[in-house]
C-alpha positions as CSV (number, residue, x, y, z in Angstrom):
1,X,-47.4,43.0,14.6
2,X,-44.4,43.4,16.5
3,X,-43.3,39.4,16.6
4,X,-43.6,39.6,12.6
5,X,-41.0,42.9,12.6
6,X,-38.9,41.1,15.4
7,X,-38.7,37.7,12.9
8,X,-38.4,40.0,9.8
9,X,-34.9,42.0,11.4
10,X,-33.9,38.7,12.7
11,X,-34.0,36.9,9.2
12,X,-33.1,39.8,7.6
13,X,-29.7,39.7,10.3
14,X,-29.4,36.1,9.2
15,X,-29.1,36.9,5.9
16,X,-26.5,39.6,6.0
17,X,-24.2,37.3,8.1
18,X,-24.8,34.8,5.5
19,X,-23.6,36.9,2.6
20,X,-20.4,37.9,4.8
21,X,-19.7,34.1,5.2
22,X,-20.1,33.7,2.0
23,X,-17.8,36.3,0.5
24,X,-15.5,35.4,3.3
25,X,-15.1,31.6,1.9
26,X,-15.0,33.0,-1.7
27,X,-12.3,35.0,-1.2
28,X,-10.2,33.5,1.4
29,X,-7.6,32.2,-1.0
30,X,-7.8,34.7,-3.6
31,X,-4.1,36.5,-3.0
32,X,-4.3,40.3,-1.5
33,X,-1.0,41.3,-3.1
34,X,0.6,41.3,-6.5
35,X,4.4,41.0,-6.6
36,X,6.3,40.2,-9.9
37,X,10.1,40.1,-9.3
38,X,12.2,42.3,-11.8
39,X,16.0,41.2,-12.3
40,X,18.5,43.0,-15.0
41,X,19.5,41.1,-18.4
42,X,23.1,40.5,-16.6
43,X,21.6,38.6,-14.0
44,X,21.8,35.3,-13.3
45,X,17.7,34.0,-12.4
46,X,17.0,30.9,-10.8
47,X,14.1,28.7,-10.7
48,X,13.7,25.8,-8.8
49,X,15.7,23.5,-11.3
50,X,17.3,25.3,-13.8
51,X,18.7,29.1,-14.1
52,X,19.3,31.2,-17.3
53,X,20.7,34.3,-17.9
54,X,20.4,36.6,-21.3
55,X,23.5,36.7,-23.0
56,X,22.3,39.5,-25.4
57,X,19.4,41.8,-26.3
58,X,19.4,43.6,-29.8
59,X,17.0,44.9,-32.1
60,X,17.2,45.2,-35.7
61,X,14.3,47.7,-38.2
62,X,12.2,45.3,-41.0
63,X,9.7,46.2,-43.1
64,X,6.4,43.9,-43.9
65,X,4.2,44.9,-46.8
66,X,0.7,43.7,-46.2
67,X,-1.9,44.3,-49.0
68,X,-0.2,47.2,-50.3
69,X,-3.6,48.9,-51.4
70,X,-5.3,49.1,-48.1
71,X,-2.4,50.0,-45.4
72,X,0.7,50.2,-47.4
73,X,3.5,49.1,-45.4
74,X,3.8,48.4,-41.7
75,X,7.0,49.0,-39.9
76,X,8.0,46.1,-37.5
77,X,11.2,45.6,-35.1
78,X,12.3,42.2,-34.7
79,X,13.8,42.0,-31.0
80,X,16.3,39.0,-30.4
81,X,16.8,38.0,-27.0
82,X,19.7,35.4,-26.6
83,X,19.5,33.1,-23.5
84,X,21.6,30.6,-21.5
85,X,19.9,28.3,-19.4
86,X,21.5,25.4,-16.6
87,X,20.6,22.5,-15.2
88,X,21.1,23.1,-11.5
89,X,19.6,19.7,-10.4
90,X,21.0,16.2,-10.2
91,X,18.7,14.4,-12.4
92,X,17.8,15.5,-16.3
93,X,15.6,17.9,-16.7
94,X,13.4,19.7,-19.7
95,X,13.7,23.6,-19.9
96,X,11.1,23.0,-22.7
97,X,9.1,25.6,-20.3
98,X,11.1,28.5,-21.0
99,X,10.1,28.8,-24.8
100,X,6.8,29.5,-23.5
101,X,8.2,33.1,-22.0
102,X,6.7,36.4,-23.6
103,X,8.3,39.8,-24.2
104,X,6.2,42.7,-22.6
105,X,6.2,46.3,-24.4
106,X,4.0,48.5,-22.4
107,X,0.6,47.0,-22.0
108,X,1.4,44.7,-25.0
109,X,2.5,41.2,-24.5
110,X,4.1,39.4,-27.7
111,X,4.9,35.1,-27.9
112,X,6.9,33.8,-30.5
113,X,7.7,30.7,-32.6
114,X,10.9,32.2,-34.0
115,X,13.2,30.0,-31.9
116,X,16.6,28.9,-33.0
117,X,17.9,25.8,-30.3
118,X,18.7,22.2,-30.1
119,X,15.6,20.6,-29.4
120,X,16.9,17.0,-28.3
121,X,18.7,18.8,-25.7
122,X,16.3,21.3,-24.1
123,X,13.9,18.4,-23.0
124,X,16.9,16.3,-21.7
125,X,19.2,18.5,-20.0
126,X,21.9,16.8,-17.9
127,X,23.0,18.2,-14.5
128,X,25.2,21.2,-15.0
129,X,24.7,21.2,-18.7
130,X,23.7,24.4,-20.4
131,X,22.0,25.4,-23.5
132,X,21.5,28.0,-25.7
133,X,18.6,29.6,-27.1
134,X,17.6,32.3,-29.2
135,X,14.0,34.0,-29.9
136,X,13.0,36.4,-32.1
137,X,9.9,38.1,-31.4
138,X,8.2,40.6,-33.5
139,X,7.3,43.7,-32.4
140,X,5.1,46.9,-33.7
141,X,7.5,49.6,-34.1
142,X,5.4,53.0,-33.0
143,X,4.8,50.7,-29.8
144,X,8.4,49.7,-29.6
145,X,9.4,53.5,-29.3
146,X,6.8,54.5,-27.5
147,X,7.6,53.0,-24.8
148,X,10.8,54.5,-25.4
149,X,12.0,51.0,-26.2
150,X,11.8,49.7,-22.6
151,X,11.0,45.7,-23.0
152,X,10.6,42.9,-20.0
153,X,10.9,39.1,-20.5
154,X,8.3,37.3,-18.6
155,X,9.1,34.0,-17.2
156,X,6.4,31.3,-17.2
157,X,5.4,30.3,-13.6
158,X,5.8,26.4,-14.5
159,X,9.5,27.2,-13.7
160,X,9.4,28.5,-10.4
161,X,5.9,26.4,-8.9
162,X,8.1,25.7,-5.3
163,X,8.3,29.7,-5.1
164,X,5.3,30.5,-6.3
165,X,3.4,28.2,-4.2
166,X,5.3,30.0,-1.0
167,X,4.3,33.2,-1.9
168,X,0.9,32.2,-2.5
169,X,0.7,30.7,0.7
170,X,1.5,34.2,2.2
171,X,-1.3,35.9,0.0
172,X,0.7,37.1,-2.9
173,X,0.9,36.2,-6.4
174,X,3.8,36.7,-7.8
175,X,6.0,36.4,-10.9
176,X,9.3,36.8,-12.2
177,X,10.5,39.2,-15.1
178,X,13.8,40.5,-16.6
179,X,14.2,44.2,-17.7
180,X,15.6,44.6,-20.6
């Protein structure tokens, strides 16, 4: 009786340092931290081979009847962010990537397709050429001021991968956002 409780706590020992291991090889890249960067809207943010800047943030009240029987109408903001963006390598590069960027309101996230640039440019951007773009993204009002009209820009991570790749070397995953 005792060699069948000594094999029991054995394999039963086994099996616990088992699950460790295994949770231990799950996780071992999984990052610990959670860093996004925060810049102003008069700062200058650089990726790895372009940088942009907003040239102006503005928001302007419009009005969007759905079925008028059901919920009436539905107050909206449209928020414009205006953007320049630079080529800071020596070959031509696409900032196609930064169309992708969504505006954060609280725990909302909103993407548009209300973008006003010049498309043959933004995918072939010569060195230290710059471009401007424009996006209009529409936006609940009651959210809007609730958040007592705080909004961030969130930058796709496709623009900064050399960063991001250090960082998450170091166990954090990180991203890169402008207050606005």
């Amino acid at each position: 009786m005792k060699i069948k409780t000594k094999y029991f706590i054995i394999l039963l020992c086994l099996i616990v340092l088992f699950c460790f291991y295994r949770y231990y090889k799950v996780n071992e890249n999984v990052p610990s931290k959670f860093s996004i960067e925060y810049s102003s809207a008069e700062e200058i943010v650089k990726c790895d081979k372009i940088q942009f800047k907003i040239i102006s943030y503005k928001t302007q009240d419009v009005i969007v009847e759905e079925n008028e029987g059901i919920e009436g109408q539905k107050s909206m903001i449209n928020v414009t962010v205006e953007a320049e963006i630079k080529n800071t390598s020596n070959n031509i590069e696409s900032a196609a990537m930064f169309i992708e960027s969504s505006l954060g309101i609280g725990y909302y996230k909103y993407q548009t397709s209300k973008w006003d640039f010049d498309k043959s440019k933004i995918k072939n951007l010569n060195p230290e050429e710059t471009i401007n773009l424009k996006a209009i993204y529409s936006v609940k009002k009651d959210i809007y001021e609730r958040s007592n009209k705080k909004a961030i820009l969130y930058i796709p991570t496709k623009l900064y991968e050399k960063e991001l790749l250090e960082k998450y070397k170091l166990g954090i995953r990180y991203g890169k956002a402008i207050k606005l």
